[in-house]
Each structure stands twice: as structure tokens, then as C-alpha cells.
C-alpha positions as CSV (number, residue, x, y, z in Angstrom):
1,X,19.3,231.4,159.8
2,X,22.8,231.9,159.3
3,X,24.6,229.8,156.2
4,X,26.9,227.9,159.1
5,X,23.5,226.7,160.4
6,X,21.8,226.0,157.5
7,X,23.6,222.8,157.4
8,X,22.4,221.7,160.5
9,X,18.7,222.6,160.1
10,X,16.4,219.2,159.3
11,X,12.8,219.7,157.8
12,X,10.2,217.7,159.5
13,X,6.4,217.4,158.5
14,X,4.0,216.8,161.2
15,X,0.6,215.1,160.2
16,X,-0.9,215.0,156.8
17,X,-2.9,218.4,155.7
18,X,-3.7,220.7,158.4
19,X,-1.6,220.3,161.9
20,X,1.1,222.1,162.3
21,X,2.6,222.1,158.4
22,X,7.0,222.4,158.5
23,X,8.8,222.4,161.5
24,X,12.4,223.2,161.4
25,X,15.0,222.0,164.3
26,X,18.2,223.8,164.4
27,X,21.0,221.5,166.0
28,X,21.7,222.9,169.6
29,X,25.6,223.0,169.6
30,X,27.2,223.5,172.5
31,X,29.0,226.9,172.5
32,X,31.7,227.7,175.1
33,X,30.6,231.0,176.4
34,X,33.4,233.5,177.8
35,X,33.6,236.3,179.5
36,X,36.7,238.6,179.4
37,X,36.7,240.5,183.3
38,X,39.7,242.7,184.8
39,X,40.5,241.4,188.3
40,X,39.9,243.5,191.6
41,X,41.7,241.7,194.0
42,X,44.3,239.1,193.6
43,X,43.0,235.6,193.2
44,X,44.8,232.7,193.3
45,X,44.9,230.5,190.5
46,X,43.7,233.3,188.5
47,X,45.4,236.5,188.4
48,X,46.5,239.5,190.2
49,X,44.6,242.6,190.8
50,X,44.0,244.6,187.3
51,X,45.0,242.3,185.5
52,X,42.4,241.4,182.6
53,X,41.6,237.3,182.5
54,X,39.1,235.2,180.5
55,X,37.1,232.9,182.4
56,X,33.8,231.4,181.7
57,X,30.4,232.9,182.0
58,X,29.3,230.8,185.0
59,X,32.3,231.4,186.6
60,X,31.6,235.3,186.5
61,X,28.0,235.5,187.2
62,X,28.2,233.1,190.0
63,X,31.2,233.7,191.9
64,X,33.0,237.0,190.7
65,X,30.4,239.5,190.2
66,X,28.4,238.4,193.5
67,X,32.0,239.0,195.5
68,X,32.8,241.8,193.9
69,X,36.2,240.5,192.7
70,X,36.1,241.3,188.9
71,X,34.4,243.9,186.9
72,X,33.6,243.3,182.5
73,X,35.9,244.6,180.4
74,X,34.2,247.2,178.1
75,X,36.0,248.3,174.7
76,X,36.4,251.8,176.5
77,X,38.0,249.9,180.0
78,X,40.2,247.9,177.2
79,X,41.6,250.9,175.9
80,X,42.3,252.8,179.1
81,X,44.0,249.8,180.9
82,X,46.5,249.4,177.6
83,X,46.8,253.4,178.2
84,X,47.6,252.9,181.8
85,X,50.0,249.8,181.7
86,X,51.8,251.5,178.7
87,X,52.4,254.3,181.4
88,X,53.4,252.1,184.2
89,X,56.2,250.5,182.0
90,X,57.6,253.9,181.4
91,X,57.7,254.5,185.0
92,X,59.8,251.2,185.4
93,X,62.0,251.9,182.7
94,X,62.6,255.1,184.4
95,X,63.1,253.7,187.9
96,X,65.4,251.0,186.5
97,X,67.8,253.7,185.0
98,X,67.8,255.4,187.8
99,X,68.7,252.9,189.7
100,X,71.6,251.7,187.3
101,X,72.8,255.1,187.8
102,X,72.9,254.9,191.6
103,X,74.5,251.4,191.0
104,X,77.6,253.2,189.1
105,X,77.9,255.9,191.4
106,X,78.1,253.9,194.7
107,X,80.7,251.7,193.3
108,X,82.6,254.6,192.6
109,X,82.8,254.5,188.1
110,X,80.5,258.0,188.1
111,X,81.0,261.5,189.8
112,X,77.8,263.3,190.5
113,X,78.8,267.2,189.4
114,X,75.3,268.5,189.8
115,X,71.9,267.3,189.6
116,X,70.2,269.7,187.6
117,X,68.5,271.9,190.3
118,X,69.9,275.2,192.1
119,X,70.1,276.1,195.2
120,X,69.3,280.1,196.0
């Protein structure tokens, strides 16, 4: 038993000599019981695809793993979806500044004198 349920444990003797002797009842608390899953499709009211959502155990074994719309997230799948967003973000910041670029030079503030690759 664990110290945290040691105060919820109750000693109970059954019958006088013989029987059955202690028994010990451990409280049955009601635990909520999650389940952390990274989408496969996009879901309404839930999430869009990839994206990693909590939702309870029930939920998951019942609904999402039968339809194939979400997959566990493991400690390995954790990592490589911080790894892969990280990426993405770079590729945003780096289609944004392109783009501001573009802004300036179609309103006329920048002059495009070469972009960095030769012709031969």
C-alpha cells in the first residue's frame, strides 16, 4: 500500500478465531483516467490532424482507436512531433520573409540586382 492509501485503508475482523482472520478494504476512489492521442484526421470539437489532444480513456478505446482517427502518443512520437513542428515554424518564418520581401518589391521600395544564382 502506498502512504496516500494507507489513510483510507479500514481493518475489519470477520468472526471470532478461525474464519477468515483481517480483511483490509482499500477506499475505491474514482480516478479520472486520460489518455494523451495525436489526431489522424481532423475532428470537430476536438482537434485538427496531428495535433496531440487529451481525452479520456473511454473516449479512445471506444470511438478513436476502432475508427482509426488517433494513434497514442509514445515518449519517442512526443519527441519527434516537437522535432517536426519546431521545423514547420522555420518553414513559416521563412515563407513569411519571403513574402515581406515580395511585398517591398512590388510596391516599388526594393530593387532586385540579382538573386544569387548564375546563369551559364
Amino acid at each position: 500500500f502506498s502512504p496516500k492509501m494507507l489513510s483510507s485503508v479500514s481493518s475489519v475482523s470477520h468472526g471470532v478465531g478461525g474464519g477468515r482472520g483481517l480483511v483490509r478494504t482499500v477506499a475505491n476512489k474514482k480516478v479520472r483516467k486520460d489518455v494523451r492521442v495525436s489526431l489522424t484526421r481532423d475532428i470537430p470539437k476536438l482537434g485538427q490532424k496531428s495535433s496531440v489532444v487529451t481525452v479520456r480513456a473511454g473516449h479512445w478505446r471506444n470511438f478513436l482507436k476502432p475508427q482509426g482517427l488517433a494513434t497514442v502518443v509514445t515518449a519517442e512520437m512526443d519527441a519527434a512531433l516537437v522535432a517536426e513542428a519546431e521545423a514547420e515554424a522555420k518553414v513559416v518564418a521563412k515563407t513569411e520573409a519571403k513574402e515581406k520581401v515580395m511585398a517591398k518589391v512590388k510596391s516599388g521600395g526594393l530593387q532586385i540586382l540579382s538573386l544569387g544564382e548564375e546563369e551559364k
